[in-house]
N, C-alpha and C positions, 0 to 999 in steps of 0.2 A: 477466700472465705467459703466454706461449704456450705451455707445457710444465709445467702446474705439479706433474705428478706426475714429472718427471724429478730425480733427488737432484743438489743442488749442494751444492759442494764451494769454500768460500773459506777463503783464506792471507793470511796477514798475519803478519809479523816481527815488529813492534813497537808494533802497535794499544795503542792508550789504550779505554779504557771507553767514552768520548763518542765515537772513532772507530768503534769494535765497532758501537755503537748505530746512530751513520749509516749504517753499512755495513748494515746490517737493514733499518733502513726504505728508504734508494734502492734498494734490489734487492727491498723488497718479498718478505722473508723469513719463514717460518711453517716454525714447527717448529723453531727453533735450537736444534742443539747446540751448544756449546764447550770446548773442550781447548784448555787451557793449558799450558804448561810452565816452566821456569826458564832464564833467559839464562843461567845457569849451565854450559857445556857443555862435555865433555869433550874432545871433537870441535876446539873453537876454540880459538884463543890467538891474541896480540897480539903484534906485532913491532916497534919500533922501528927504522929503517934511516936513514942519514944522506945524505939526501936530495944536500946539498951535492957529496959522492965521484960520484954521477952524473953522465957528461955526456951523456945521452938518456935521460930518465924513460920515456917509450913503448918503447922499447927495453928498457932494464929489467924493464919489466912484463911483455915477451912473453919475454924470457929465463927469468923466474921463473917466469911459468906453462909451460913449454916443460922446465925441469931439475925444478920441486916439483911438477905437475902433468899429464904428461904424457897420461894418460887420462883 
């Protein structure tokens, strides 16, 4: 490591244990911490939309983030 006193910082959405683990030894990690939390979030939800009433799905999508997301 070229830097090894500089703090790193890795993410990851949905690591498995055996991924966590590779993820340590190819970067060659010392000192891990980890924080976890629950997919559980308040923040998210799921939407069903009926794909078929679309006639340009790309379009769609930049309309939706464009009227739900705008910032």
């Amino acid at each position: 490591m070229r830097f090894p006193k500089v703090p790193l910082l890795v993410l990851t959405a949905t690591a498995t244990v055996a991924v966590k683990y590779d993820v340590v030894q190819i970067l060659k990690l010392r000192n891990v911490v980890y924080f976890q939390s629950s997919f559980n979030r308040h923040n998210l939800f799921y939407k069903i939309r009926d794909k078929s009433k679309v006639k340009k799905l790309s379009e769609d999508i930049i309309m939706l983030l464009r009227d739900k997301f705008l910032n």
